[in-house]
N, C-alpha and C positions, 0 to 999 in steps of 0.2 A: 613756658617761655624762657625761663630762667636755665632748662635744660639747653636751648638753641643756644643761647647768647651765655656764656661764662662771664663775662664782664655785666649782664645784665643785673641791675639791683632790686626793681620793683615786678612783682607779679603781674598778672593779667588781671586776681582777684582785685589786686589793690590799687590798678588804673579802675576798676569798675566803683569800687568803694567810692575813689575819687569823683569820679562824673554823677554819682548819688548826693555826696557831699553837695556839689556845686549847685545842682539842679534844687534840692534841699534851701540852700543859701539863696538861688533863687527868688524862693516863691516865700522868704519872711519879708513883713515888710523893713523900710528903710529906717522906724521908728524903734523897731521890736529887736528883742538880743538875747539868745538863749542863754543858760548860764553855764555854758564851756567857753562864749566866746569873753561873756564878762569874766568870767574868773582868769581867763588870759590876760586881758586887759588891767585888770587890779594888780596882778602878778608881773606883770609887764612896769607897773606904775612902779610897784613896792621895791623894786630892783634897782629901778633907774635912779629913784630916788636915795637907795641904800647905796648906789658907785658914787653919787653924788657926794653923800655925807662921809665916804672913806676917802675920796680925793682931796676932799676942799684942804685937808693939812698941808697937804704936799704941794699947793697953792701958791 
């Protein structure tokens, strides 16, 4: 795909990886959270809170 389109950036495999991911995400329930999505989330937390603590000076 990436041959047709020069400008194109994602392959064909990794639209398919994508609609795996989704369908995956799907079918966990709304309760459950595997732990790539928590470790995004804690990582996500640890950050915001460290821009936090480096701006509040300059306040």
């Amino acid at each position: 795909m990436t041959d047709d389109f020069p400008g194109a950036r994602y392959s064909t495999a990794t639209l398919d990886w994508a609609r795996n991911e989704h369908k995956t995400l799907g079918t966990l329930g709304k309760d459950e959270i595997d732990s790539g999505r928590l470790r995004s989330r804690l990582l996500s937390r640890v950050l915001s809170q460290s821009l936090t603590r480096l701006l509040a000076p300059l306040r």
